[in-house]
C-alpha positions in Angstrom: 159.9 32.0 196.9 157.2 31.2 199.2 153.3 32.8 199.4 150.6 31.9 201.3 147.7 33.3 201.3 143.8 32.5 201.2 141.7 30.6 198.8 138.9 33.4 196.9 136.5 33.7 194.6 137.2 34.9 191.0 134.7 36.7 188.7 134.3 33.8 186.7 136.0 34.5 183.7 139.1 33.0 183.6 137.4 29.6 182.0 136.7 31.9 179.0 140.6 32.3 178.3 142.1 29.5 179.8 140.0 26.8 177.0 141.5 29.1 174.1 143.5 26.2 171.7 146.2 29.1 171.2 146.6 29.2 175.3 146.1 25.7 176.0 149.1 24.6 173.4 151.0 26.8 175.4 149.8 25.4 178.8 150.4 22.3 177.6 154.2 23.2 176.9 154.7 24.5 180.3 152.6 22.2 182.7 153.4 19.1 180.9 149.7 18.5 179.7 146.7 20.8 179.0 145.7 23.2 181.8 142.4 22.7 183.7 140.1 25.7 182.0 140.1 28.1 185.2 142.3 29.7 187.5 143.0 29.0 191.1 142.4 32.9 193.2 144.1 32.7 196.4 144.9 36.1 197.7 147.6 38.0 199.8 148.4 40.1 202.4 151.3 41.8 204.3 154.7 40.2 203.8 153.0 37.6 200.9 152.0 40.8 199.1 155.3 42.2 199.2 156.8 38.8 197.2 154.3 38.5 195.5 154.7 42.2 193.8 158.4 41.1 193.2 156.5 38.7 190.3 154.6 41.5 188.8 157.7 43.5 188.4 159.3 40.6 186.6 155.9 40.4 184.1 156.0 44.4 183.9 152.8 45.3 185.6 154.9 47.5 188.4 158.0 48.9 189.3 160.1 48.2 192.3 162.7 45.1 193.5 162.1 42.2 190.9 162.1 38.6 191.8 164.9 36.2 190.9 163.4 33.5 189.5 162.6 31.8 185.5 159.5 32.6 184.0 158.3 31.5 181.0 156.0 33.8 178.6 152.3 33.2 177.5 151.9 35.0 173.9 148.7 36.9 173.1 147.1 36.3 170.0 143.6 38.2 167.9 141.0 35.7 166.9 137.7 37.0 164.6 139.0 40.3 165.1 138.6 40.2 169.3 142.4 40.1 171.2 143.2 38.0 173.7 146.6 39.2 175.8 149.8 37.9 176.7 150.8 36.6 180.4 153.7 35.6 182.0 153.8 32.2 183.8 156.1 31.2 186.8 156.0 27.4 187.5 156.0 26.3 190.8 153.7 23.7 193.3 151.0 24.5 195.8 150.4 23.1 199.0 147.0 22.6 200.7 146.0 20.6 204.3 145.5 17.4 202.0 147.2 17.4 198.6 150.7 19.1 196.3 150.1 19.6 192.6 152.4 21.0 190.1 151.3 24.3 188.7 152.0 27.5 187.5 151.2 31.2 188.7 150.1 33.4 185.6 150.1 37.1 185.6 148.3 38.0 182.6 149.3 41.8 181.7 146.0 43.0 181.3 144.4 42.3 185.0 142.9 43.9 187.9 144.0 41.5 190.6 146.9 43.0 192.6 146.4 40.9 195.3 145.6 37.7 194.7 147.4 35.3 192.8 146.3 33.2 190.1 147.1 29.9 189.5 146.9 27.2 186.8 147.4 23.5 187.2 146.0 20.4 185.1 144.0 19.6 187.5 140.7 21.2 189.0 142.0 22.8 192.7 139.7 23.3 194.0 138.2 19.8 193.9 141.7 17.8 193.8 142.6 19.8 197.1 138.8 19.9 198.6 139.4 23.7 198.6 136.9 26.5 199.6 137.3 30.2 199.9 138.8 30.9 203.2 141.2 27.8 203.1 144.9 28.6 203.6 147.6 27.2 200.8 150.9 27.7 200.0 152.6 28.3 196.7 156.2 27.2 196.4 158.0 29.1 192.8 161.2 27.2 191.4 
């Protein structure tokens, strides 16, 4: 499967989960080393939306025609009595004007994006790939 889409702003946030021990263990299991503490937002439209929705059937968050591809499952976990939720991860590479990386795209189940992808990689994007918002990539998921 194939998206591209548009390089965005997040709220912030994800640097708050992603530097968890409990996540980056995990991270580490599927990326091959620790993940960079912060998501890659790029978002999607028209016929990128419509794949992309096949991966949020697979992690549960909708109904409809599933994709057909391996994912791999991020396990939640409560720490000093707060709870931190579960995801499901899909690995794949992404493509900008001047660099490829290996990385995933995570879905975690508790999130409001329904249009823009999140990705994960061991390296900063944005920098590595000299990415701002507005700059196109591609996502290719094995």
């Amino acid at each position: 499967m194939l998206l591209a889409g548009i390089v965005s702003s997040g709220l912030g946030r994800a640097h708050i989960f992603m530097a968890q021990p409990h996540y980056q263990k995990q991270f580490n299991t599927l990326l091959g080393s620790n993940a960079w503490a912060g998501t890659l937002n790029v978002k999607v439209t028209a016929d990128n939306l419509v794949e992309y929705k096949k991966l949020r059937v697979v992690a549960g968050l909708e109904e409809g025609v599933s994709a057909d591809l391996e994912c791999v499952r991020i396990n939640g976990f409560e720490r000093d009595g707060k709870s931190f939720g579960g995801a499901t991860a899909f690995l794949a590479e992404i493509f900008s004007e001047n660099q490829t990386h290996d990385c995933a795209v995570l879905i975690p189940d508790l999130t409001r994006h329904e249009d823009v992808v999140e990705v994960i990689s061991s390296v900063f994007l944005r920098e590595s790939c000299d990415l701002l918002d507005g700059d196109k990539v591609s996502i290719s998921l094995q």
